[in-house]
C-alpha positions as CSV (number, residue, x, y, z in Angstrom):
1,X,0.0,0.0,0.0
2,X,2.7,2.2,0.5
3,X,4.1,1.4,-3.1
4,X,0.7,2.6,-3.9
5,X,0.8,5.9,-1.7
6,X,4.2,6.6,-3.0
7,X,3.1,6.5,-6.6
8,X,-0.2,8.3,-6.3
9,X,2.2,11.4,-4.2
10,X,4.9,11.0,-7.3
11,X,2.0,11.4,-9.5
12,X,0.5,14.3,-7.6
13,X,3.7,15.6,-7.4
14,X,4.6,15.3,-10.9
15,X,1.3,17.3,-11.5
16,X,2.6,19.8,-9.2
17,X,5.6,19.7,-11.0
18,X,4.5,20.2,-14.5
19,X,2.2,23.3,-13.0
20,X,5.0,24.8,-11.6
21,X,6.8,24.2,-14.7
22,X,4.0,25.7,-16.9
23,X,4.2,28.9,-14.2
24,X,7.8,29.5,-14.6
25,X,7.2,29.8,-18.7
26,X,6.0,33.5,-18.6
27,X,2.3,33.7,-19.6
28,X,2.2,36.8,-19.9
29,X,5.2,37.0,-22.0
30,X,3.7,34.6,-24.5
31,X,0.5,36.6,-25.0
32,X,2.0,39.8,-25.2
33,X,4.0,38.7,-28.7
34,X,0.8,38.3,-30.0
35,X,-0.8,41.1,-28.5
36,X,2.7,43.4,-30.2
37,X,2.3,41.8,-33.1
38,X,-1.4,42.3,-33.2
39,X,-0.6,46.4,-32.2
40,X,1.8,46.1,-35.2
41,X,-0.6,45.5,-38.1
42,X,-3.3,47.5,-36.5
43,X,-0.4,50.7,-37.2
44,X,0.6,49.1,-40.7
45,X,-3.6,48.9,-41.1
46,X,-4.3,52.4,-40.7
47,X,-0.8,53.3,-42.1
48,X,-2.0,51.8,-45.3
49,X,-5.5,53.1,-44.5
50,X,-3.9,56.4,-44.6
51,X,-1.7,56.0,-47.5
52,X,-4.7,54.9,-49.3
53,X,-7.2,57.6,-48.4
54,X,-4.2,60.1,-49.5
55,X,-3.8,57.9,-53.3
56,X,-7.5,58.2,-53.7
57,X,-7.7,62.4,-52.5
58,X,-4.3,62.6,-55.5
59,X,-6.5,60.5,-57.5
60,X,-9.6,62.8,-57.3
61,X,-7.3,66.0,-57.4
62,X,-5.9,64.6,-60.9
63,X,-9.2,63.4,-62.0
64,X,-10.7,66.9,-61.3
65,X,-7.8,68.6,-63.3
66,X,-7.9,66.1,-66.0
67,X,-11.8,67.3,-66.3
68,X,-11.0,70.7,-66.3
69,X,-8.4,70.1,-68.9
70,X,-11.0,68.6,-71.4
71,X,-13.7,71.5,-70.6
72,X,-10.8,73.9,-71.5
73,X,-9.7,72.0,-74.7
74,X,-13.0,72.0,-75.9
75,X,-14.0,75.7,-75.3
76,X,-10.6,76.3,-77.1
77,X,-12.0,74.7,-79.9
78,X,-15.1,75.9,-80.4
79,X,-13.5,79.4,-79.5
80,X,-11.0,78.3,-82.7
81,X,-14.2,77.4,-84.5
82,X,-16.2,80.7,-84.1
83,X,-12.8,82.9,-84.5
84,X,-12.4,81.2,-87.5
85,X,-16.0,81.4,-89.2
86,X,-16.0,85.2,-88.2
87,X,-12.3,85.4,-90.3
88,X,-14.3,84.2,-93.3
89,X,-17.2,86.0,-93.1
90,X,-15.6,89.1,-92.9
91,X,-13.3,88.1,-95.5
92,X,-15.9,87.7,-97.9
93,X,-17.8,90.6,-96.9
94,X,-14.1,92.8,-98.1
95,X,-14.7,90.7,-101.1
96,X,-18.3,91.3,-101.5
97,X,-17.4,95.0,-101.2
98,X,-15.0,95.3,-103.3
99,X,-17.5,93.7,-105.9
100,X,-20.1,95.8,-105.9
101,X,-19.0,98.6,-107.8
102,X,-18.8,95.8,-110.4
103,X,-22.4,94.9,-109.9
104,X,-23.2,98.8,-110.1
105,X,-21.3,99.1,-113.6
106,X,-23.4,95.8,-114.9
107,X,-26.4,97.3,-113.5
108,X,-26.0,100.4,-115.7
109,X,-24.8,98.8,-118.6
110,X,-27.6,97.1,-118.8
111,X,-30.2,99.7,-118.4
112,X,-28.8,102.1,-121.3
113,X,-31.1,102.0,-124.1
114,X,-29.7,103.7,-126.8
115,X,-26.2,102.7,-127.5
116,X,-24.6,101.5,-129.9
117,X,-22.5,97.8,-130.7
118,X,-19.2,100.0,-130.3
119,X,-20.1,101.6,-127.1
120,X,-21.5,98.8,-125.3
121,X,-18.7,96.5,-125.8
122,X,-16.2,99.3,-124.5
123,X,-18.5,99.4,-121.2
124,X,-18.1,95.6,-121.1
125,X,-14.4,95.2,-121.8
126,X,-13.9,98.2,-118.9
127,X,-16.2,96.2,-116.4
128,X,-14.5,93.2,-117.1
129,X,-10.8,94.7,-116.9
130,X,-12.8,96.4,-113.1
131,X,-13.8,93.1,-111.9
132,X,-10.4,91.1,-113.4
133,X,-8.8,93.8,-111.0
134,X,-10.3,93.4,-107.7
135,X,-9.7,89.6,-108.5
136,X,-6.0,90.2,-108.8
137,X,-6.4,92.4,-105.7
138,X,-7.5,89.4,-103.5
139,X,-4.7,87.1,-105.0
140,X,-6.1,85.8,-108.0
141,X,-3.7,85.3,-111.2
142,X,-4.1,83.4,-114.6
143,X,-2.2,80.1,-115.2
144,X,-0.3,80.4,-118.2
145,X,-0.5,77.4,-120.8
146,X,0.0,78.2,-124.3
147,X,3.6,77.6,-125.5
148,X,4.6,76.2,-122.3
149,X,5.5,72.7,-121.5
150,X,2.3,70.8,-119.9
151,X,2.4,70.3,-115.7
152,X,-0.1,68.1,-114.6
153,X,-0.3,70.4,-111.8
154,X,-1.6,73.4,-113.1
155,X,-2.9,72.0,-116.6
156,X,-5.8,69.2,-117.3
157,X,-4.9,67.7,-120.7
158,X,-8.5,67.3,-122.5
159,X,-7.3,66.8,-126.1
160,X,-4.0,65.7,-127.5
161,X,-2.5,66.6,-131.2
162,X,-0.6,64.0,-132.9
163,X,1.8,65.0,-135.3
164,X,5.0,67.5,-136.1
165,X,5.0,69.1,-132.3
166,X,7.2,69.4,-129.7
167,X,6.3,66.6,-126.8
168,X,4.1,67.9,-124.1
169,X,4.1,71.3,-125.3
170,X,0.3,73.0,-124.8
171,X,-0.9,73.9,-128.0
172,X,-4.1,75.5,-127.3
173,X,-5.7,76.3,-123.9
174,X,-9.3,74.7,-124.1
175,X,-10.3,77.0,-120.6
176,X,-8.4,79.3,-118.8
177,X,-6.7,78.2,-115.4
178,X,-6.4,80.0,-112.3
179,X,-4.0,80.2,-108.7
180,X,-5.0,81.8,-105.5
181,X,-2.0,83.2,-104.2
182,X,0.1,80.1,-104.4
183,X,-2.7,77.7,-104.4
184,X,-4.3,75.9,-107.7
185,X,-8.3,76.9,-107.7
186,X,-8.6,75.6,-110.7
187,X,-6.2,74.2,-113.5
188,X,-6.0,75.0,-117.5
189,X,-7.9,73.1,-119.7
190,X,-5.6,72.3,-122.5
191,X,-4.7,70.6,-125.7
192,X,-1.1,68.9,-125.9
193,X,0.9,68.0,-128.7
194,X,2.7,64.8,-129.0
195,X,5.0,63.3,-131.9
C-alpha cells in the first residue's frame, strides 16, 4: 500500500511539477507577442489606410484637373471654330465689297437703251478689266499654258495633237486656269501636242 501511496504522491507531485513548470514559462510573455504583433498591423492597417485615403484624395485631385483640362480644350475649340468662321465671313464681306462697284457698272450697262455695238462692248471690256482687278487684288492670277510645257499640276490635258510638235508642249488652252495666291483653284484646260 505504501508502493501505492508513493506513486499516487509522485504522480501528484509530478502534477505539481509540471504546473509549476507551466508557471515559470511566462504567460504573460507569451500573450503579449501576440498582443505586439497584433498592435503592429493595426499601425501598418491604418498606415496603409492612410496612404490609401491620401492615393484616392491625389486621384480625385488629378481626375478633377484632367476634367477641367478637357472642358478647357474644348472651349478652345469651339473658340477656334467661331474665331475662325467670323475670319471668313468678314473676309468675304471685303470681297463682296469690293465687288459691288462691279455689280453697279453691270447694273448700268444694262439699263442704257440707246447705244450703240461700239459703245456697249467698250462698257463691257472696262467692267471686265474692273472686276479682273479686284480679283487680282485678293490674290487671284491666270495660269499660263500656251507655249509652255504641260504640268499636270496646273494644266488638265483634255485633247492631244498628234503630229510634227514638240512633246508635251500646250498647243491650245481649251479654258483658262487660275491660282489663288500660291494655291491651284482651278487648272487650265488644255490641248497637248505629241509626236
Amino acid at each position: 500500500m505504501k508502493k501505492v501511496q508513493s506513486e499516487v504522491e509522485s504522480e501528484t507531485e509530478l502534477e505539481e511539477l509540471e504546473e509549476m513548470e507551466e508557471l515559470k514559462e511566462p504567460v504573460g510573455r507569451a500573450e503579449k507577442p501576440s498582443e505586439g504583433i497584433r498592435g503592429e498591423l493595426i499601425e501598418e492597417m491604418k498606415a496603409l489606410q492612410e496612404q490609401i485615403e491620401k492615393k484616392e484624395k491625389e486621384a480625385e485631385e488629378y481626375l478633377l484637373l484632367a476634367k477641367r483640362v478637357q472642358a478647357e480644350f474644348e472651349n478652345y475649340k469651339k473658340r477656334a471654330e467661331r474665331e475662325q468662321a467670323e475670319y471668313t465671313e468678314q473676309a468675304n464681306a471685303r470681297l463682296v465689297l469690293n465687288l459691288l462697284p462691279v455689280l453697279d457698272n453691270f447694273e448700268r450697262a444694262l439699263t442704257v437703251e440707246n447705244s450703240d455695238m461700239n459703245s456697249f462692248k467698250k462698257g463691257l471690256t472696262m467692267i471686265f478689266s474692273q472686276l479682273k482687278n479686284v480679283l487680282e487684288t485678293e490674290g487671284l492670277s491666270a495660269i499660263e499654258a500656251v507655249g509652255k510645257e504641260f504640268d499636270p499640276y496646273y494644266h488638265e490635258a483634255v485633247l492631244t495633237a498628234v503630229g510634227d510638235y514638240e512633246e508635251d508642249i500646250i498647243l491650245e488652252e481649251c479654258e483658262k486656269g487660275y491660282l489663288f495666291k500660291t494655291r491651284v483653284l482651278r487648272p487650265s484646260k488644255v490641248k497637248v501636242g505629241k509626236r
